[in-house]
NUGUTOR-686263 format. One record per atom (N, C-alpha, C): x, y, z. Coordinates in steps of 0.2 Angstrom, whole numbers, plus 5000, padded with zeros to 4 digits. Example, Ala and Ser with C-alpha at 12.3 -4.5 7.8 and 13.67 -1.06 7.14 Angstrom:
! residues 2
506649725039 506249785039 506649845039 506449895035 506849955036 506450005039 
***
This chain:
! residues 112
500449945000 500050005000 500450065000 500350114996 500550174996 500650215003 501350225002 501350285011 501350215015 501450165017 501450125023 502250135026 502350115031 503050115031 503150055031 502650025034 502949945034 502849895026 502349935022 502449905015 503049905014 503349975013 504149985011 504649965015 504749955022 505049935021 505149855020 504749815020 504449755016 504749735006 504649825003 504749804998 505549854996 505949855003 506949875004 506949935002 506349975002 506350055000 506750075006 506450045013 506750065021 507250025024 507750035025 508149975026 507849955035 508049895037 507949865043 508249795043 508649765050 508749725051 508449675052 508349625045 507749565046 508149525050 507649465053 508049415058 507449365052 506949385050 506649315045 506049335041 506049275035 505749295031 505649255027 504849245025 504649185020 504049245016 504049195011 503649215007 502749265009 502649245016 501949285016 502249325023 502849325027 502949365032 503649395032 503649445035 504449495037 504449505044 505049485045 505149535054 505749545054 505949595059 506349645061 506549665065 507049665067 507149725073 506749795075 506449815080 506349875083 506649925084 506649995080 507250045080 507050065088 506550055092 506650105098 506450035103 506849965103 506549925107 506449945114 505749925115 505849905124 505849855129 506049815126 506549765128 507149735125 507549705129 508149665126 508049645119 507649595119 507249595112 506749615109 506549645104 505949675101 505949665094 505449615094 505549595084 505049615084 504849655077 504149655076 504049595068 503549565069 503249525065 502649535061 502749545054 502449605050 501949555044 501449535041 501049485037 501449545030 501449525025 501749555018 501149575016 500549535016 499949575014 499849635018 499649705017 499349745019 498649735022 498649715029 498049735033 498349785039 497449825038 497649885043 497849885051 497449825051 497549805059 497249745063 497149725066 496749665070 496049675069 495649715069 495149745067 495049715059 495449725055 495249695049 495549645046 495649585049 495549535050 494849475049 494749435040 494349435040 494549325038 494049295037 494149245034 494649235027 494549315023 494849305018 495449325018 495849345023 496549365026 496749325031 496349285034 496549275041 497149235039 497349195035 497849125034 498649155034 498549235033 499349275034 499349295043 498949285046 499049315053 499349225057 498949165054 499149115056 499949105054 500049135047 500949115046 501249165052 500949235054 501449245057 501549215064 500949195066 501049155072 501649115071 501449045067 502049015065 502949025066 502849105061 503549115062 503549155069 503149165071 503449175081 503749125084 503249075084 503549015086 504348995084 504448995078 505148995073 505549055076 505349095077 505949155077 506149135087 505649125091 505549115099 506149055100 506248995095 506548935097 507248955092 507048975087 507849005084 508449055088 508049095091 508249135095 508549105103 508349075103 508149045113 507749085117 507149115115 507049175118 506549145124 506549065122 506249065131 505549085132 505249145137 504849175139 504749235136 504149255130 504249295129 503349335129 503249395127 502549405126 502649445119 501949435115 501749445110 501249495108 501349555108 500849615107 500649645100 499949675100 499649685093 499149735096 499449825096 499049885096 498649875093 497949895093 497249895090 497049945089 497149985085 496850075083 497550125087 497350195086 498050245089 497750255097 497150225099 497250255106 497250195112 497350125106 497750075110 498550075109 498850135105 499450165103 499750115100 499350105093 499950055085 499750145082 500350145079 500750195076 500550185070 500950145066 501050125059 500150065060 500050085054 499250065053 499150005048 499749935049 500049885045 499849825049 499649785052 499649755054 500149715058 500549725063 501149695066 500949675072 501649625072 501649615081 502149615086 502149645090 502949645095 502849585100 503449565096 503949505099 504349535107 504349515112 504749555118 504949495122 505549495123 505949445128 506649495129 506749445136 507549475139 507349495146 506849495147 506749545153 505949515157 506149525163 505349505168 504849585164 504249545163 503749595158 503149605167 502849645166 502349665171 501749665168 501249665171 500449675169 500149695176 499949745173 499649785166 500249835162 500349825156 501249845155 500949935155 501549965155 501650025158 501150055153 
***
C-alpha cells in the first residue's frame, strides 16, 4: 500500500534488520526496542490492523504465528510476550498490521 511504512520497508525501499522471512511474512528488529528483544512480525499482505482481519485474510495472521514460534526457538528466547496495538488510542502507530515480539526481561501486567 502506498505511504505504509511497513509495505516499504517489506518492499527494501526502508532498510531494517530482518531476523526472518518467508514468502507471506517479514520481521525485524525494533528501532526503539523496549526490551532486550523486540521483533516485530509483520504479514506481507497489507492489513490495517486486527480489526480487519477477515476469513479472507486470516491464513497470513496464522503464518505469522507460525514464524513466532520459529523466530522464539531459533532465538532461545524462552519466555516471551506477543503484542498487537488495535487502533491509535490502543497506541499502533504504523496502521499495518504487526506484532511485537518481547523477551530478555521480567514483563509486568498491566504493561506500563
Amino acid at each position: 500500500m502506498s505511504g505504509c511504512l511497513f509495505c516499504s520497508i517489506i518492499a527494501g525501499d526502508i532498510p531494517s534488520e530482518k531476523v526472518y522471512e518467508d514468502d507471506a511474512v517479514y520481521a525485524f528488529r525494533d528501532i526503539s526496542p523496549q526490551a532486550p528483544v523486540h521483533i516485530l512480525v509483520i504479514p506481507k499482505e497489507h492489513i490495517e490492523s486486527a480489526a480487519r482481519v477477515t476469513k479472507d485474510n486470516s491464513a497470513c495472521v496464522a503464518r505469522c504465528f507460525e514464524a513466532i514460534a520459529l523466530l522464539g526457538e531459533k532465538l532461545g528466547l524462552g519466555d516471551y510476550r506477543v503484542v498487537s496495538n488495535c487502533g491509535a488510542r490502543a497506541g499502533q502507530s504504523v496502521f499495518h498490521l504487526h506484532f511485537h515480539v518481547l523477551a530478555g526481561r521480567d514483563m509486568a501486567w498491566p504493561p506500563g
